[in-house]
N, C-alpha and C positions, 0 to 999 in steps of 0.2 A: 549437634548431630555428628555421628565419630564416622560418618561417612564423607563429609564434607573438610577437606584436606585446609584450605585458604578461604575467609570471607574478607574482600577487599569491598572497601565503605570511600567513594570517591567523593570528593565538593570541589567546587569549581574556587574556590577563595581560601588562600592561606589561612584568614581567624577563623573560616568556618573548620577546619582538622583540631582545632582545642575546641572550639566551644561544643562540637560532635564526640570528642571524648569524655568533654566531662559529664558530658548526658549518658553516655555509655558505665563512666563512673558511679553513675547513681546505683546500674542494677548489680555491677557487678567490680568492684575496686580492682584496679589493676588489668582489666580486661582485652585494651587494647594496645596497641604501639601507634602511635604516630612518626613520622619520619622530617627532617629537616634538611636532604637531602634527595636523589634519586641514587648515589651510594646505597647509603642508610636503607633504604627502599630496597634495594636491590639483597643486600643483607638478610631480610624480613625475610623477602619470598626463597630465599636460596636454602637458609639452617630452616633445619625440622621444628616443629613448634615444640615449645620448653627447652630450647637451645640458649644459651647464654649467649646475646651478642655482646659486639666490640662496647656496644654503651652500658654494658653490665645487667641490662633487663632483658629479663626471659622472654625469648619471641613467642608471642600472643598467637589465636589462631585467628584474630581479626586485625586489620591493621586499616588505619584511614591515614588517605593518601590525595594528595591534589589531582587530578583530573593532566594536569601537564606532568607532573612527573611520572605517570603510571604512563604518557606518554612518552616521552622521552628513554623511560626504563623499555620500552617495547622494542623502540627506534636500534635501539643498544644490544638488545639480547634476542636475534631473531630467534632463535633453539633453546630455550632456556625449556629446565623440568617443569615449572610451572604450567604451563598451558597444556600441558598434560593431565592436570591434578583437576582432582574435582572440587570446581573454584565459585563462590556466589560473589558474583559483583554486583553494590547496590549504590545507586547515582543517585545523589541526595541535587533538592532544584535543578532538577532533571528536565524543567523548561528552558533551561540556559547550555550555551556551550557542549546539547548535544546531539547537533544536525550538521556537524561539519567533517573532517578527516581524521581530525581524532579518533571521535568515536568509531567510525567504521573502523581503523587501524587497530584500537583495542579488539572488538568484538572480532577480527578475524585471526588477531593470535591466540583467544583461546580458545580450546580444542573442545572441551568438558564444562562448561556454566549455565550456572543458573543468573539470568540480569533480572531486576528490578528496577524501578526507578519511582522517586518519593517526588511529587509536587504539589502545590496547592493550588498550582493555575496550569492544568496544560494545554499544551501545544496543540488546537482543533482546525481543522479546516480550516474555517471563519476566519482565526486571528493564527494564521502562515505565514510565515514569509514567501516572497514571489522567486527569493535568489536561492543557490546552490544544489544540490541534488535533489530533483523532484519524487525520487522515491525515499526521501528522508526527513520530511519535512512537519511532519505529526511526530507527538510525543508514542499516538500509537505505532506509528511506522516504524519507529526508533526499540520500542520496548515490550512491542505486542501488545495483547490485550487489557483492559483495562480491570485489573483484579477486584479491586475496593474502591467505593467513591466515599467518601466524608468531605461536605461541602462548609463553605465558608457558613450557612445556616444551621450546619448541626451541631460546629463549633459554639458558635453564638447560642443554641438552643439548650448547648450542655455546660452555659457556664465556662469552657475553656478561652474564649476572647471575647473583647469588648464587640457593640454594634458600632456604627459612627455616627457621629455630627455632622453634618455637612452646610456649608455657609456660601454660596456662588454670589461672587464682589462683582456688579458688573464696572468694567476699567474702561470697554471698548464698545462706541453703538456695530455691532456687526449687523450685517444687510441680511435679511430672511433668504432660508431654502437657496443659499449660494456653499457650498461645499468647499475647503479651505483648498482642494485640487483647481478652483475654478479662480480664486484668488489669486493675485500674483504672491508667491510665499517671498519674495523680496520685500513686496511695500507692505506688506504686511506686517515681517517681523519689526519693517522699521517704526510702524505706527505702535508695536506693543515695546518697543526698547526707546520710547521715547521720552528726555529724560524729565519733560514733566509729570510724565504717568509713573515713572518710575518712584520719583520723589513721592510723592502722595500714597502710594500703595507700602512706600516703605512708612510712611506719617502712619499710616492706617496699622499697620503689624504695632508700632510701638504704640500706640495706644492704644491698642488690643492687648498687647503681650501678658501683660497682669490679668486679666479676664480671663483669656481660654486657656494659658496654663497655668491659673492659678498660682499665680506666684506668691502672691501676699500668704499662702495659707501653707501651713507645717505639716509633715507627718518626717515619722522615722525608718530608715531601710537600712540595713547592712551596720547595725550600730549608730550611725549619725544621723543628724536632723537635719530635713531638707525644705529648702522652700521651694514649694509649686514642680512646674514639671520642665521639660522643654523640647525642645519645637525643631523639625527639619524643615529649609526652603528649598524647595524643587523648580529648578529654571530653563529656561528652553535650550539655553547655549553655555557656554563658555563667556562669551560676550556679555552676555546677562547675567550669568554670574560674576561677571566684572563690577558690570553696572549696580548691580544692586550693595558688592559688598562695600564698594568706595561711597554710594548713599548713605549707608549705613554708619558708617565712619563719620562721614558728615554731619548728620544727624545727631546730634550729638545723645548719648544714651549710656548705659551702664550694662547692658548686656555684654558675655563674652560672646563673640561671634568669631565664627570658623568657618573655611571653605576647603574643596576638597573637588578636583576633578581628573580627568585625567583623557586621554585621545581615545578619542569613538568614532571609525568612518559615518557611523548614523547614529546623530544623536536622539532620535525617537526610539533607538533600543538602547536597555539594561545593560551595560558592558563594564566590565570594572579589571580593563587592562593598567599594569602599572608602568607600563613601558611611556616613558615623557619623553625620549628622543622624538617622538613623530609632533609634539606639539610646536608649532609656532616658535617664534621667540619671544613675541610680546606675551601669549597666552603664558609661556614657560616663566617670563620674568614676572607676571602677576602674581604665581602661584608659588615663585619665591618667596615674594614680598609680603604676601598673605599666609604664607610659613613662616616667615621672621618676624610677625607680628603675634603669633602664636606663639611662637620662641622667647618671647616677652614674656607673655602673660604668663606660661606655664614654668619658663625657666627651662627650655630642653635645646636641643641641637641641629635640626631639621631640617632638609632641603629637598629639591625634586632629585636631586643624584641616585639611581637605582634602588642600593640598597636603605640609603635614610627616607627617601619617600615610601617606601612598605615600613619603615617605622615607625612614621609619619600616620599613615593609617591606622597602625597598631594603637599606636597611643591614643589618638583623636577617637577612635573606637571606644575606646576603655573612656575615656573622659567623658563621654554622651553618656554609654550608661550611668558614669557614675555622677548624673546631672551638672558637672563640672563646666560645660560646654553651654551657653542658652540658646541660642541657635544657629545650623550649621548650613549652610549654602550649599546646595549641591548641582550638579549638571543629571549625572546616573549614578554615582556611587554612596551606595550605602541606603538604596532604594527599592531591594530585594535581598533578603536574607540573614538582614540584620535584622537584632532582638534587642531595644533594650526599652523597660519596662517604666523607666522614667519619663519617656519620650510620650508625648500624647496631642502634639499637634504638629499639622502637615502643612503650611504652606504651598498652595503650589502658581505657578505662571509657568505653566507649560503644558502642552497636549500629552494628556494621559489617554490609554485606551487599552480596551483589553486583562491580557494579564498582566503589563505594565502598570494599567490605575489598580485595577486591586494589590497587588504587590505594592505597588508605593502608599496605596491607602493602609494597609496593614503592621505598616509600621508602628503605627500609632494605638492600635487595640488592646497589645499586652496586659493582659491583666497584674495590677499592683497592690493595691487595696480600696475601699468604698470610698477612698475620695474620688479615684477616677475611674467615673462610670460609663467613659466612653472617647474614640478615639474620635479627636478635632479636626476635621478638613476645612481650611478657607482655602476656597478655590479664587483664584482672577482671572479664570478662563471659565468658557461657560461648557461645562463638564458635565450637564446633567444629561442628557442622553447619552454621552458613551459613558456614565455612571450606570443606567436604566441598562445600557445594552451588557456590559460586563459581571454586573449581577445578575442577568440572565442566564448569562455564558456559565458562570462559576457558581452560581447558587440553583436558582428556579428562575421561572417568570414572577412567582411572585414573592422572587428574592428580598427586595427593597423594603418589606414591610417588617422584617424579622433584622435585617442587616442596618438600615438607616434609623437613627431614633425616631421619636414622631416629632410633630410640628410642638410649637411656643403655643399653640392655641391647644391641641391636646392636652396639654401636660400641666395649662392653667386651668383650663375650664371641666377635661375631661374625656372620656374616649370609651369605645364600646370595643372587645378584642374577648374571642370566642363566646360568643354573647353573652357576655358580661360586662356590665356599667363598670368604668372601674374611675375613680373620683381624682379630678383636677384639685390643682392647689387653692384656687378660690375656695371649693365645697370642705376641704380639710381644715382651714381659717375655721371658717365659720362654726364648723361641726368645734373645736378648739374654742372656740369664744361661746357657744351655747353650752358644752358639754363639762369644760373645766375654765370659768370667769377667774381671772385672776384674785379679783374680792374673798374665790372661796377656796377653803383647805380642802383640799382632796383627803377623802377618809375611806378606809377598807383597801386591801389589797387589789382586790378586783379593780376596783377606780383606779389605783395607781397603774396596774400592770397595764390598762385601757389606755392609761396617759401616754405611758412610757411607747406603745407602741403607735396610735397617735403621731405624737411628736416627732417618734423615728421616720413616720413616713412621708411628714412637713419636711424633715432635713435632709432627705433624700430627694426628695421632688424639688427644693430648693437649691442645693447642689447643680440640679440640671438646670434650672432654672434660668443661673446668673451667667452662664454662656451664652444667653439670649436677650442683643441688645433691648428689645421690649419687656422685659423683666423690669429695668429701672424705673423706680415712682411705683410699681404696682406691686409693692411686696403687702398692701391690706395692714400687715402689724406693721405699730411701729417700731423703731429701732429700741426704746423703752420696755413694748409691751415684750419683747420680742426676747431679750434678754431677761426679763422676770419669768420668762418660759423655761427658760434653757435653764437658769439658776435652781429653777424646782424639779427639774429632766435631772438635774447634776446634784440634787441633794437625795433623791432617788435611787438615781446610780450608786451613789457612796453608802445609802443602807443597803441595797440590796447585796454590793459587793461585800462589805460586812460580813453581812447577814451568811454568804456563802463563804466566806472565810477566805476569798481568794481577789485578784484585782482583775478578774479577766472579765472581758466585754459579753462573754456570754454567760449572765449569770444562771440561769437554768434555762430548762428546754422554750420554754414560751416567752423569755426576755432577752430579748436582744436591744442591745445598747450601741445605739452609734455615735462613739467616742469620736473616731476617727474625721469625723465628721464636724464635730462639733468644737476637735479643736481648729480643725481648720478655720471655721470664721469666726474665732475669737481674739482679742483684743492685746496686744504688746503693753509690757513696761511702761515705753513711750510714752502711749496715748493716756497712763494712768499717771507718769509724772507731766503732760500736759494741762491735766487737771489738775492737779499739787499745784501747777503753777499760777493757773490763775486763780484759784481758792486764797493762795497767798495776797496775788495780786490786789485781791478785793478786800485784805486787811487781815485774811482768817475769818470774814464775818458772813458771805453767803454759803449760809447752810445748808444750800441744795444743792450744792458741788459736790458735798461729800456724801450726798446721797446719791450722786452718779457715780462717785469711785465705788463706794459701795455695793451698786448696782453690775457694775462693768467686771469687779473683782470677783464676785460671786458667779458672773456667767461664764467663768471660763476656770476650767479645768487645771488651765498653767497658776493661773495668776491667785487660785483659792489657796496654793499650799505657801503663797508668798504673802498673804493676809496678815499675819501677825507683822510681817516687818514692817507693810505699807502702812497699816494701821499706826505703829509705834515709830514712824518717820512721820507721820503727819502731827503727831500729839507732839510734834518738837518743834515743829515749826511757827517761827515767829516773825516780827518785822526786819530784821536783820537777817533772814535765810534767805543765802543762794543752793535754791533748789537744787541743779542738777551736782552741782558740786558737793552741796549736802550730803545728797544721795549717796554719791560715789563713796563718800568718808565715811558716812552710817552703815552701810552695806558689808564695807571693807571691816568697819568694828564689831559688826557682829556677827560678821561669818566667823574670823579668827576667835571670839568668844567661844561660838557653837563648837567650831572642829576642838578647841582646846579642854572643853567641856567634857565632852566626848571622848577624848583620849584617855581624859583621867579617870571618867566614870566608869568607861569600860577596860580598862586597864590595856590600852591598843600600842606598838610600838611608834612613837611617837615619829621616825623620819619616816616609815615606811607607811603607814597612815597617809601622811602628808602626801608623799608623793603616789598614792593611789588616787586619794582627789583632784589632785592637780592634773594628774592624766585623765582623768574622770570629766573635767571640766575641758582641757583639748578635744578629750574625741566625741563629748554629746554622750555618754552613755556611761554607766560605772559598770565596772567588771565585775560579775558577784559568780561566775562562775569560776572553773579552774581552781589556780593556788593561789592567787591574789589573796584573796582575803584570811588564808591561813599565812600568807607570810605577812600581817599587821598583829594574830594572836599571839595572846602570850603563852609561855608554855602552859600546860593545863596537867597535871601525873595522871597517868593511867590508873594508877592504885588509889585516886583520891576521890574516885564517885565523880568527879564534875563529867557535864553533862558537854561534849565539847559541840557537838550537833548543834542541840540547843542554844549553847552561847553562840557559836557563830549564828543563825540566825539570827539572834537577838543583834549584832553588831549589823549584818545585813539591812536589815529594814530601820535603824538607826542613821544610818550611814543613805540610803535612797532619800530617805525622806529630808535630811541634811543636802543631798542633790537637787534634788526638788525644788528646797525652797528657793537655794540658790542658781540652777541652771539659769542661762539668758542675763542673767546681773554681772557677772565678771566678765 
């Protein structure tokens, strides 16, 4: 609007000013400024917009800026032209950090604004605080009226976030219709920080860990292949986060574990000051030592000293989403506001309420792809009424039925939802075993396309299924029938995909294929040179091993484009083979066959070739966009008809399916 001179875009947390711009980058490249100073800042608002500042970028008309430097630049420049200008100021988690003196100090410098403020939980009567100015204490008091509501259900209702899981561990017998105000909160916390409850609750995460976020199962994001997902722990204290990350250690495990807190006068609020001088010393020297263990693992430099604990953040940030991290201990930080899409289970041991549980339960929802169909809460508090009470607050009353998934009894047996019958996994089994017996060939399109959709809705209901310790023993198929399913889902898939000339999961309008799905619970290398081994074992002579390899190699999607090697590794083995070492030698002899094969048949530069596979196999992915694959061509003349389009292709899908057979083997 060419009437509006300045839009200032404030957040209360330094990663949120990048991760607010690059959202800002989507609509519009180059759009805003961000600042690394209150200098810098001060720059911004002074030169006219499309002024060339001191950092060489054109001052934007929008600029996002921290919530403290916008203060700080106020404190500094009481007469500046700004506050004169017709200015929109818009406060992104506008339930945080803004009912104190801050905010009134901005809002009375300038002269000309329009304020906004963005949240997904605000500030109501109900859930106020009792301290600091009592005419400031509502998100409406702060920012007037309430313009537009979009609730945590419309979200959910439009596809934009997941619903949740929720699992309440009970750790503690607590006494009926006593209120934890009536409780002494000393002997209390001592009885939930006690370190046999501690120990057990941590027995109980790692033996869950695999289960709720899916570890054992793949998909791909950002170019590489990741296993499963992972996990934040939310804890009452400081203390607690002591105790739990030294259990953890204990215990002995293979998880990367991280912790992260920092001084909160109350720790039942959201606060994510970076300031460590006011911590303790013992708190302070844990939270060395739990940095210098991270320093290890990741190979970085990191301590609580001012400015390396905000790097400390930065990084530990970036490694969550980038599932680099499997679960991270936290007190309050990184319990509102954070996004990252890998993340899909919440631990918690500590009182949520409000817009604190929803906010910490949100972390978990991001949508990633159809493996994960919902964010995981294990609770060890018993959280289910101020669950009930904050999906009132932030949804409806009858929030919970749209926002929570349903029960393990729903989802097996069945459930009625706007009256309609809609069928549990038992009635899909059976519809599956009467409608397509494995005895018979499915014949006619229509049958197939019946199957295909069928089965997607077996591997979707079973996805939710196996986060539900009662799941186990009742999956009806068995593990045999069950993969002779999937093998004829996936010989399906590959005509259809064929058929439409292209690899993608949605072959036309009425088939949809859930890939994603299907490689998750399929079968490793491993488990099919486990069977090589004892097929050996038994002389080479029981034949019904190698109808399990056969079975197992057909059901998965990975291991069918590696068939020919497994096959032509097992027709070699004899009483004198050592299997895994076998392996390793046959594998190594016939890649270097293939890739040399390849070189020669397609006339490819032979170093440059090489070393595009070899990066190929570091990063999980082969590059077939950009100039890679034109700098392996050979030259081709312009004047001589050759088709170069088409040969590159043709060197393309030579070159994947070369990845393919090999990915996971080297």
């Amino acid at each position: 609007m060419p009437f509006i001179d300045k839009v200032i875009f404030v957040v209360d947390r330094k990663d949120l000013d990048y991760q607010t711009m690059k959202e800002y980058d989507k609509f519009a490249k180059g759009s805003t400024n961000g600042n690394a100073s209150t200098n810098v800042l001060s720059e911004q608002l002074t030169k006219p917009n499309g002024a060339i500042l001191k950092s060489k970028q054109t001052n934007q008309p929008i600029v996002v800026t921290t919530i403290q430097k916008l203060n700080v630049f106020i404190s500094q420049n009481k007469n500046h032209d700004i506050y004169n200008k017709h200015v929109v100021l818009i406060f992104d988690e506008c339930h945080r950090s803004q009912f104190g003196q801050m905010h009134t100090a901005i809002t009375k410098a300038f002269n000309n604004y329009h304020i906004f403020g963005f949240t997904g939980t605000p500030i109501f009567a109900v859930n106020a605080g009792s301290g600091g100015n009592p005419t400031l204490r509502t998100t409406e008091q702060a920012f007037g009226d309430k313009l537009h509501t979009y609730t945590i259900v419309d979200a959910i209702n439009d596809g934009n976030v997941l619903s949740f899981r929720i699992d309440f561990i009970s750790t503690v017998k607590e006494k009926e219709n006593i209120k934890d105000k009536d409780v002494s909160a000393v002997d209390t916390e001592k009885a939930l920080l006690d370190s046999d409850r501690i120990s057990k609750i941590v027995k109980y995460v790692l033996e869950h860990f695999d289960q709720k976020t899916k570890r054992n199962e793949h998909y791909e994001k950002g170019g590489k292949r990741l296993s499963g997902f992972n996990s934040i722990f939310a804890v009452s204290s400081i203390a607690a986060a002591k105790l739990y990350y030294d259990e953890f250690k204990k215990q002995v495990n293979d998880l990367k574990i991280a912790t992260i807190f920092s001084y909160a006068a109350n720790e039942e609020e959201v606060d994510e000051d970076f300031d460590n001088t006011k911590l303790d010393k013992n708190s302070r020297d844990f939270l060395d030592s739990a940095i210098a263990d991270y320093n290890t693992i990741f190979v970085t430099k990191f301590d609580t000293s001012a400015d390396k604990f905000q790097n400390y953040y930065k990084d530990l940030s970036q490694r969550v989403k980038n599932r680099e991290v499997d679960l991270l201990i936290v007190v309050n930080m990184f319990l509102t506001g954070f996004d990252a899409k890998t993340l899909n289970t919440l631990w918690v041991d500590k009182n949520l309420r409000q817009h604190g549980l929803i906010q910490a339960f949100s972390r978990t929802n991001r949508i990633l792809n159809s493996v994960k169909t919902y964010g995981n809460i294990v609770s060890f508090r018993n959280l289910e009424d101020a669950t009930n009470e904050a999906l009132s607050l932030f949804g409806d009353k009858e929030a919970s039925g749209v926002v929570l998934l349903k029960t393990y009894d729903e989802y097996y047996n069945g459930y009625e939802e706007n009256n309609t019958q809609k069928l549990g996994y038992r009635d899909l089994i059976e519809q599956l075993n009467f409608s397509f017996p494995l005895s018979v060939q499915i014949i006619g399109e229509q049958n197939e396309k019946d199957f295909i959709n069928l089965f997607g809705l077996i591997l979707r209901l079973k996805n939710i299924l196996t986060a539900f310790d009662d799941f186990a023993g009742n999956e009806i198929l068995s593990a045999r029938d069950f993969q002779d399913y999937q093998s004829m889902y996936l010989d399906l898939y590959q005509k259809y995909a064929n058929k439409g000339g292209n690899d993608k999961e949605n072959i036309n309008e009425d088939i949809v294929f859930e890939i994603e799905l299907i490689k998750q619970i399929e079968v490793n290398i491993d488990y099919i040179l486990m069977l090589v081994a004892k097929y050996h074992n038994s002389n080479c002579k029981d034949k019904s091993i190698l109808t399990d390899i056969q079975k197992a190699v057909d059901a998965s999607i990975q291991l069918r484009s590696k068939k020919e090697l497994i096959e032509g590794f097992i027709s070699r083995i004899n009483a004198s083979s050592d299997v895994n070492k076998d392996w390793k030698k046959f594998v190594a002899e016939q890649k270097e066959k293939d890739i040399a094969d390849l070189i020669e048949t397609e006339k490819l530069k032979n170093d440059e070739a090489r070393r595009l596979v070899d990066n190929a196999f570091r990063d999980g992915i082969i590059k077939t966009t950009g100039t890679d694959i034109d700098k392996i061509l050979p030259p081709v003349s312009r004047f001589g008809g050759g088709n170069r389009a088409e040969r590159k292709q043709t060197v393309i899908d030579k070159l994947l399916a070369f990845f393919e057979k090999y990915f996971g083997l080297i």
